[in-house]
C-alpha positions as CSV (number, residue, x, y, z in Angstrom):
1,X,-21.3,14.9,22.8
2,X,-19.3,13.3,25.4
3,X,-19.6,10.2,23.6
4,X,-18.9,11.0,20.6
5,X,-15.0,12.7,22.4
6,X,-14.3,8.9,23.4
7,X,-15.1,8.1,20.6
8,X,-12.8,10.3,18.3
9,X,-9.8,9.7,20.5
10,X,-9.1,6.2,20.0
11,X,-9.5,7.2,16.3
12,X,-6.7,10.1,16.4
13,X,-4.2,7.7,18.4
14,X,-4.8,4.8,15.8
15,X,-4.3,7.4,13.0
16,X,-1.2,8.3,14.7
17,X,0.4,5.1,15.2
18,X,-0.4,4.2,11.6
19,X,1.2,7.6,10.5
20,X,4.5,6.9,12.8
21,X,4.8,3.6,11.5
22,X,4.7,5.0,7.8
23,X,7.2,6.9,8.7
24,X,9.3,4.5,10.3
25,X,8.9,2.5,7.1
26,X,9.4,5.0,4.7
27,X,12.7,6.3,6.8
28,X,13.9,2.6,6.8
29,X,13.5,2.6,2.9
30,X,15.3,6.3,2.5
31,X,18.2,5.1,4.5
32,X,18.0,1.8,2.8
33,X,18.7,4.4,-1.0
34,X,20.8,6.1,0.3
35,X,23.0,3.1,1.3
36,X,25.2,1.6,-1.9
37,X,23.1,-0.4,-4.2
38,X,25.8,-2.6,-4.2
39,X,26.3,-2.8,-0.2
40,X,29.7,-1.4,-0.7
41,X,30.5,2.6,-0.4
42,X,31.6,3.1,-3.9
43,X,27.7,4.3,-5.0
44,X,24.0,5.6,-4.0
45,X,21.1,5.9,-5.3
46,X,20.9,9.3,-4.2
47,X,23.5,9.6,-7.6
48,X,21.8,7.2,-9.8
49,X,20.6,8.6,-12.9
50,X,17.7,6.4,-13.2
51,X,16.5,6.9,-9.3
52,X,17.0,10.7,-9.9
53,X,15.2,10.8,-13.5
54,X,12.2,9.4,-11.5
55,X,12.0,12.1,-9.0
56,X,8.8,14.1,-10.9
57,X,7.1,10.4,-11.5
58,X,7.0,10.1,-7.8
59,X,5.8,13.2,-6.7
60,X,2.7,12.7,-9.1
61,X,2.8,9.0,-7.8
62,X,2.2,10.3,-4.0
63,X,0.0,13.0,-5.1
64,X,-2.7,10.7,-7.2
65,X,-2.2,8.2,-4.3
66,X,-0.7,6.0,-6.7
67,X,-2.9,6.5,-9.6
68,X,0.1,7.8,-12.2
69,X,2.4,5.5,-12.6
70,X,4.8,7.4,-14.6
71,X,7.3,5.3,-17.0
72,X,10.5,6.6,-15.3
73,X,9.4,5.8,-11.8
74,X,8.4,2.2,-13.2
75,X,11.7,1.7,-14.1
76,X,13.1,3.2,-10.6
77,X,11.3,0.8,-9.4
78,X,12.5,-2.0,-11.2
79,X,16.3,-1.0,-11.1
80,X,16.1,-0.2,-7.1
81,X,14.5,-3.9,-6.3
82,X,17.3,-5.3,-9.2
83,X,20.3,-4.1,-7.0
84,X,18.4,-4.4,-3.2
85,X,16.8,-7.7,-3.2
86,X,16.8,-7.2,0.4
87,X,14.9,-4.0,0.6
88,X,11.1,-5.2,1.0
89,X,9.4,-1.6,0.7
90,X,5.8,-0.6,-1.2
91,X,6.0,1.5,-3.9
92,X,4.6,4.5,-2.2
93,X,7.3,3.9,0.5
94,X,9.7,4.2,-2.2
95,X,8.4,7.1,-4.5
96,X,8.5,8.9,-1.0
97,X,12.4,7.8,-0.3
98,X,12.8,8.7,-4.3
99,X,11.0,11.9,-3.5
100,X,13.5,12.7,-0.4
101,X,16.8,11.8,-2.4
């Protein structure tokens, strides 16, 4: 049994680190949407029809663990990495900044 405790802790502190890093990412991409798609302050995503139609696409997106692929969220997709050729996020990281906005 004592074993097996070293064992599991190195476990829970890489799974931690790989949560916190998700997050890191996934807040990097939320503040990244919510930021002008055109880098000025005259719109968001967090008002674009498009990003906003996708919002039910990426909760099933996160919930199948990217099984659906809903059309809407596709074309989220799509339109976000048109305007933010900067923003270098996976599509889970951005169905869960979608999912926020």
């Amino acid at each position: 049994m004592c074993t097996f405790k070293w064992l599991f802790i190195p476990c829970l502190l890489c799974a931690a680190s790989v949560q916190a890093t998700s997050f890191v990412m996934t807040t990097d991409a939320l503040v990244s949407l919510s930021m002008s798609a055109t880098g000025g302050t005259s719109s968001s995503f967090k008002d674009d029809k498009i990003v906003l139609a996708a919002k039910a696409d990426a909760a099933s997106f996160i919930a199948s663990q990217g099984e659906i692929r809903g059309v809407q969220l596709e074309s989220a997709f799509e339109h976000i990495r048109r305007l933010r050729v900067d923003l270098h996020c996976t599509d889970e990281q951005l169905a869960r900044a979608i999912l926020v906005l």
